[in-house]
C-alpha positions in Angstrom: -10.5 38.5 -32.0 -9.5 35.1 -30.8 -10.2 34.0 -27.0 -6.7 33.2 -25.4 -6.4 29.9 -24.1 -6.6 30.1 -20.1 -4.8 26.6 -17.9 -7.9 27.9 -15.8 -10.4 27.5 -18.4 -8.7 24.1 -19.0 -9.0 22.8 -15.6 -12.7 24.2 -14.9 -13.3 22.0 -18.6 -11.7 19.3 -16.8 -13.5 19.6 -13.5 -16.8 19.7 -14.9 -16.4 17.3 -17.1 -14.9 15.1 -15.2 -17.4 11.9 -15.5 -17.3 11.7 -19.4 -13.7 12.4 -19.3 -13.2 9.4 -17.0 -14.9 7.2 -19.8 -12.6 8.5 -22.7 -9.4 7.7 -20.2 -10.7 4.5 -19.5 -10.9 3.4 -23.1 -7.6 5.2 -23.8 -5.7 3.8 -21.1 -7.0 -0.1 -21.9 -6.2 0.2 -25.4 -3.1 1.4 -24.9 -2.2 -1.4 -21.8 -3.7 -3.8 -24.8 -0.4 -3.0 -26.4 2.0 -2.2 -23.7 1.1 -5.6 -21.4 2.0 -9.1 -22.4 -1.6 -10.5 -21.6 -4.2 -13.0 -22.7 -7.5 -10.9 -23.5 -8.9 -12.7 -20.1 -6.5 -11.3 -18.3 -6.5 -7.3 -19.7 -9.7 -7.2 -19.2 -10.1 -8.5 -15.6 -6.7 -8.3 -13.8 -5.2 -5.7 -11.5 -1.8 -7.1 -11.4 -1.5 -5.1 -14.2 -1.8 -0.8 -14.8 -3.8 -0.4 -17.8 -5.8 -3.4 -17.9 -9.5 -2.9 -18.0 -10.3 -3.5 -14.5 -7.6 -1.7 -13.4 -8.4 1.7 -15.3 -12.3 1.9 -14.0 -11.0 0.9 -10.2 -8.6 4.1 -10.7 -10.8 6.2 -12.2 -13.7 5.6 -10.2 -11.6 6.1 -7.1 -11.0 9.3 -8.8 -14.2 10.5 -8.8 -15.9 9.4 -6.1 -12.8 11.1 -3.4 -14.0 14.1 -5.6 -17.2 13.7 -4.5 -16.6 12.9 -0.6 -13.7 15.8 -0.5 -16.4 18.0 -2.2 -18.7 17.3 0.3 -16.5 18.0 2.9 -14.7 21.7 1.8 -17.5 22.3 -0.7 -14.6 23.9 -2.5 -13.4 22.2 -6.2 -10.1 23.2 -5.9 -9.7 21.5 -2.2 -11.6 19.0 -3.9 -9.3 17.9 -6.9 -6.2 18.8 -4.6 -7.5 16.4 -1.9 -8.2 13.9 -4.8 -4.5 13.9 -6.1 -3.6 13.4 -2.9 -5.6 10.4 -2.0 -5.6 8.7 -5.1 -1.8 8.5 -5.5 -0.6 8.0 -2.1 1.8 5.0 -1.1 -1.7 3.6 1.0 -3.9 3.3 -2.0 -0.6 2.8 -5.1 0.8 -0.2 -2.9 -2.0 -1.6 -2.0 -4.0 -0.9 -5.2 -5.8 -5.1 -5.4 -7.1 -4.5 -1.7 -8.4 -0.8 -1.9 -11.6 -1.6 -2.8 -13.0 -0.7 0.8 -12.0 3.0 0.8 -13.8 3.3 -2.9 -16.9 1.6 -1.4 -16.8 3.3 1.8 -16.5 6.8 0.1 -19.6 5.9 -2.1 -21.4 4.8 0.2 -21.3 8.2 2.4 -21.8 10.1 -1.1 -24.8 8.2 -2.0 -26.2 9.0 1.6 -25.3 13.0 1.0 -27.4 12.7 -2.3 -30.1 11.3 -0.7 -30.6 13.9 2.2 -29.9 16.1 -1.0 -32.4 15.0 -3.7 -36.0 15.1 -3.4 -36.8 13.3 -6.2 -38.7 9.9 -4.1 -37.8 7.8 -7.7 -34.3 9.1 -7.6 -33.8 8.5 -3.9 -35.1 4.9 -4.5 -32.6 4.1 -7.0 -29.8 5.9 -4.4 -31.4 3.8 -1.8 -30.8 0.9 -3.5 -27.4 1.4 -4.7 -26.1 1.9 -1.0 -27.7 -1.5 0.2 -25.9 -2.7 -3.0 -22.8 -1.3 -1.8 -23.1 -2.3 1.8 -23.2 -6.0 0.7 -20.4 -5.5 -1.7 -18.4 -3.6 1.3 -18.2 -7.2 3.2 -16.7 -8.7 0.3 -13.4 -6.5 0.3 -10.2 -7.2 2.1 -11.5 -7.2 6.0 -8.3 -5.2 7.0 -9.7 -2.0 5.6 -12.8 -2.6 5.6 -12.6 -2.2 9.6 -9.7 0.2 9.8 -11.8 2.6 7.0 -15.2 1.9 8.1 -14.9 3.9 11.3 -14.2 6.8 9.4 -16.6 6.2 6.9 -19.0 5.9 10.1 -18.0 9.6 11.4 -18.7 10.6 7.9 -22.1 9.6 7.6 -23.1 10.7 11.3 -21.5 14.1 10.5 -23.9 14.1 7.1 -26.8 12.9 9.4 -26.2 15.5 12.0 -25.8 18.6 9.3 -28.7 17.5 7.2 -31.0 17.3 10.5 -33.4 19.7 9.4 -34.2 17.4 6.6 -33.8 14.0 7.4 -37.7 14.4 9.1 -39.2 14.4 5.3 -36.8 11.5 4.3 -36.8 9.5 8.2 -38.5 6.4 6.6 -37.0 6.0 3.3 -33.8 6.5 5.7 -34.2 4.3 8.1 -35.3 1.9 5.7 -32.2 2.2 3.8 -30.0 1.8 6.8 -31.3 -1.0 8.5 -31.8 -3.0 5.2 -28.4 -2.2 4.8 -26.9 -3.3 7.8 -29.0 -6.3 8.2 -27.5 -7.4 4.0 -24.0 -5.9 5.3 -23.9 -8.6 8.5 -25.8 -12.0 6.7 -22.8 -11.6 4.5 -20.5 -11.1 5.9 -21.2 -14.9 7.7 -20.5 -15.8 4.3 -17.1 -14.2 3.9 -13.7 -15.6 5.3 -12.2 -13.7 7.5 -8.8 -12.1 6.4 -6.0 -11.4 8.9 -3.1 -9.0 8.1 0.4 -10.2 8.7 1.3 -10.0 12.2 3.7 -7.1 11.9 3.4 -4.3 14.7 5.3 -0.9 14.6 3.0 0.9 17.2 3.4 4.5 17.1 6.1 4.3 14.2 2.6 3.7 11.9 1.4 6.3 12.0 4.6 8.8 10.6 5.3 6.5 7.8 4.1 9.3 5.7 7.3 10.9 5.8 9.6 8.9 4.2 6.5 7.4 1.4 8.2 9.8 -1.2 11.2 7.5 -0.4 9.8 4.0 -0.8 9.8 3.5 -4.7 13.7 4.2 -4.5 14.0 2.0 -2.0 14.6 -2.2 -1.6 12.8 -2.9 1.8 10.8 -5.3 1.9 7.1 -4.6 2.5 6.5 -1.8 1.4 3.1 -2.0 1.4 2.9 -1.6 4.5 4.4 1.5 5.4 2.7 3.0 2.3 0.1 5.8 3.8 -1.4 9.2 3.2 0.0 13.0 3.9 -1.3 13.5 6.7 1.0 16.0 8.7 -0.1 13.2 11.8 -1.0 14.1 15.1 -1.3 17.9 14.4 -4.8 17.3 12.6 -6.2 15.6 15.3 -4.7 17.8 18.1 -5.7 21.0 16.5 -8.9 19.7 16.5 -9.5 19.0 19.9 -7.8 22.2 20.9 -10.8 24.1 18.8 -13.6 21.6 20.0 -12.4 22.5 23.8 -12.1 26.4 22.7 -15.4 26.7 20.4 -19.2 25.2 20.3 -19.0 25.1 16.1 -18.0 22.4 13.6 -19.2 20.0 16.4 -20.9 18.0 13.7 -17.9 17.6 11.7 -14.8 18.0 13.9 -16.6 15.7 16.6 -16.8 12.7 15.4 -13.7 12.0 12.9 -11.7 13.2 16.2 -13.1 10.6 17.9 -12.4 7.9 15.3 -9.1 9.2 15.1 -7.9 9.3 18.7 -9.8 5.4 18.8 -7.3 4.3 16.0 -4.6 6.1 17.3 -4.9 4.7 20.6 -4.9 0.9 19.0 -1.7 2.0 17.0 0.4 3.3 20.1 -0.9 0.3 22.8 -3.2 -2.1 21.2 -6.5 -3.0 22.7 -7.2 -6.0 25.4 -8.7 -9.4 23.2 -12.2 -8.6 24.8 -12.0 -5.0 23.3 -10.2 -6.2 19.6 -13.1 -8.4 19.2 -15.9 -6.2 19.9 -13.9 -3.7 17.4 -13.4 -6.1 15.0 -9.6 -5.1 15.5 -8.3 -8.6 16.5 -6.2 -10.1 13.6 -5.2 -6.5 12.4 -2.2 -4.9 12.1 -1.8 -1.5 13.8 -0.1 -0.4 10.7 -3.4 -0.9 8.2 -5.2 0.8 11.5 -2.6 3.5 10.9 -3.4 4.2 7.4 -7.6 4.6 8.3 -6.0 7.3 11.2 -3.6 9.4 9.0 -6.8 9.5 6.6 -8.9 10.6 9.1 -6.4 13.1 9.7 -6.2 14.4 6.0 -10.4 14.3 5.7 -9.8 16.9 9.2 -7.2 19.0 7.5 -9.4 19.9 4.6 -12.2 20.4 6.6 -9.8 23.1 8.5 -8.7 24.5 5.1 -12.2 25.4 3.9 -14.6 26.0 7.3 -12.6 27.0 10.1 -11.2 30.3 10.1 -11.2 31.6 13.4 -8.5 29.7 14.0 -4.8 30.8 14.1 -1.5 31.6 15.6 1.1 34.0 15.7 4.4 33.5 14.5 5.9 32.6 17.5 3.4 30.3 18.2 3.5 28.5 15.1 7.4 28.2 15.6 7.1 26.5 19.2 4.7 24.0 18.1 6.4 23.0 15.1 9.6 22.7 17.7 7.7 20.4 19.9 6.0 18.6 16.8 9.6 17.5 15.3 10.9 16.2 18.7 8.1 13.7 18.0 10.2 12.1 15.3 12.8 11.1 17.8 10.6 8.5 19.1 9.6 6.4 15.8 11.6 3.7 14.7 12.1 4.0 11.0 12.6 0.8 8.2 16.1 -0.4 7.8 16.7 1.4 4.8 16.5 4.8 6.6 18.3 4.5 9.4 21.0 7.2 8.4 21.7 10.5 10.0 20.5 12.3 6.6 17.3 10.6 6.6 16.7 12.0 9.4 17.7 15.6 9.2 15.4 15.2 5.8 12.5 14.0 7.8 12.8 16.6 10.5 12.9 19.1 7.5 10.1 18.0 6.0 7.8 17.7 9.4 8.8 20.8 10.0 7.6 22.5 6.7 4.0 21.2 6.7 3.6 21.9 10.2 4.6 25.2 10.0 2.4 26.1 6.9 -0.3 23.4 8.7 -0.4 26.0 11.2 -1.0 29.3 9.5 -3.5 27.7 6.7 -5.3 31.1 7.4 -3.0 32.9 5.0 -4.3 31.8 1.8 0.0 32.1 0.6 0.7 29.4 3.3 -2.1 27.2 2.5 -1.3 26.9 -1.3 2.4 26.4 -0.9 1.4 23.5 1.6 -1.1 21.9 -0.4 1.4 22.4 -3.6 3.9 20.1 -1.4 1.6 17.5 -0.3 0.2 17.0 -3.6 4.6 16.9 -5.0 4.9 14.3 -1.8 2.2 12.0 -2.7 2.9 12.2 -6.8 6.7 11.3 -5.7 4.9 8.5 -3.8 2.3 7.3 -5.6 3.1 7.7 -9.4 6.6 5.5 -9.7 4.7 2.1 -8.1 2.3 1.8 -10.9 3.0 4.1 -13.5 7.4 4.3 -14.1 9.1 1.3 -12.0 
């Protein structure tokens, strides 16, 4: 008797093998942008002005993989995994500003090498790590300043959360750790003497930043003008970060986690809502950056917090009632933020408070395992409606 074919046995093929996939889709795709883009063979190869070139298809599918990785590391759950995945790799942050992301793919290796590390106790193994994260650090300065900063504080949170986990074993690994880390940082600041210092346009929208994840879905269909700057990531922002304090002031657990990405994410927010004095910016390394690329490092922050919720907290949770009033006093927040010109309209409006008011809702009773899949289901719709048209359609 024949085995039925199962989407479930389809997507667990997919999931596992997910590396040697990547290679096949990678030769695939360039072939195919071969034929499809009007380009000299230097440029298919080597540009990313173009979907499909060469350069372009392993920058995406290495993004891919390695978000897998860090969102793996974070819910220890594949199916958070791949959904947080989607939901990074084609958001209006990473699909608008696809030539500059190279930070966040570094960043995220960088704190999956260090997991492996404190993971592996193979010493050659570890070696070879060790030296692909100095590799990496180094390579870190050389991307677009902007997100390097705004990013690397999360990335920072990360790796003192993996640190503070892993304690037990980081005595049998201290040297080749420490070793690691300070070559690192030492190869990370020489050159970055060497790198020219890249300031962001000097556009502020303050609070107004941080929600412009609900009209991303929007932006492809839309003629305003820079649009990469409003592009961002699902982050149902501030109710991440506020639910998170509320259980680090009610509970002693998650500490490790919950602690520090809270505090990079209040720090950002803060610098999005009033700015910092010069003193402060330059100590930072905030002065010459626009609140709205610190914005997109908070809402991520924000998304890395949600999935933590989703797969470790569960003592957390709120009656119906509850649920309702917060999601009431999250919407009036909307009232405050001054939107692009190109949604200024009343109906924009009643479709944003619609939408807030959906993920917070189902944000807030993530428990129920119904609630949580019809809210991930929406933010991964969101960020396809967002992501996929920018590179891939229009």
């Amino acid at each position: 008797m024949k085995k039925k074919f199962k989407i479930k046995d389809l997507y667990n093929f997919v999931i596992e093998n997910r590396y040697k996939i990547s290679v096949i889709m990678i030769f695939i795709s360039t072939v195919f942008g071969f034929f499809i883009n009007d380009l000299s063979i230097k440029e298919w190869l080597f540009t990313l002005d173009k979907v499909n070139s060469l350069w372009w298809n392993i920058k995406f599918y290495s993004l891919i993989l390695v978000s897998y990785e860090l969102f793996f590391i974070i819910t220890n759950n594949k199916n958070l995994s791949a959904a947080g995945t989607i939901i990074v790799a084609f958001s209006g942050c990473v699909q608008y500003n696809f030539c500059n992301i190279d930070a966040l793919i570094l960043g995220e290796l960088i704190v999956v090498l260090i997991y492996k590390i404190l993971k592996i106790d193979n010493l050659k193994q570890n070696i070879i790590i060790s030296i692909a994260i100095i590799l990496s650090s180094i390579a870190y300065m050389f991307t677009y300043r902007p997100y390097a900063v705004a990013f690397g504080y999360v990335f920072i949170a990360l790796i003192i959360f993996e640190l503070i986990r892993n304690r037990q074993v980081i005595k049998n690994k201290l040297i080749l750790l420490l070793i690691t880390l300070v070559v690192s940082i030492i190869s990370a600041s020489v050159t970055s003497l060497f790198v020219a210092k890249t300031q962001t346009e000097n556009i502020s929208f303050g609070i107004s930043g941080l929600f412009s994840y609900l009209y991303n879905f929007l932006l492809p269909f839309n003629t305003i003008d820079n649009k990469y700057l409003f592009g961002s990531f699902i982050s149902i922002f501030p109710l991440p970060m506020c639910l998170s304090l509320y259980y680090l002031y009610k509970n002693d657990k998650h500490e490790d986690f919950l602690l520090p990405i809270t505090v990079v994410s209040v720090f950002e927010t803060i610098y999005c809502i009033s700015g910092f004095p010069n003193i402060l910016s330059k100590i930072t390394m905030f002065d010459g950056i626009s609140d709205c690329v610190v914005a997109q490092a908070a809402c991520l922050s924000n998304l890395f917090i949600m999935f933590y919720f989703f797969s470790n907290v569960e003592d957390l949770s709120f009656k119906i009632k509850y649920s309702m009033r917060i999601t009431v006093i999250t919407i009036c927040l909307i009232v405050f933020i001054k939107y692009p010109t190109g949604f200024l309209g009343r109906r924009y409006l009643h479709l944003f408070a619609c939408e807030l008011t959906l993920l917070t809702f189902l944000f807030l009773n993530y428990n129920d395992k119904r609630y949580q899949k019809v809210l991930i289901f929406f933010m991964i719709l969101l960020a396809l409606i967002s992501g996929i048209p920018v590179n891939f359609f229009i």
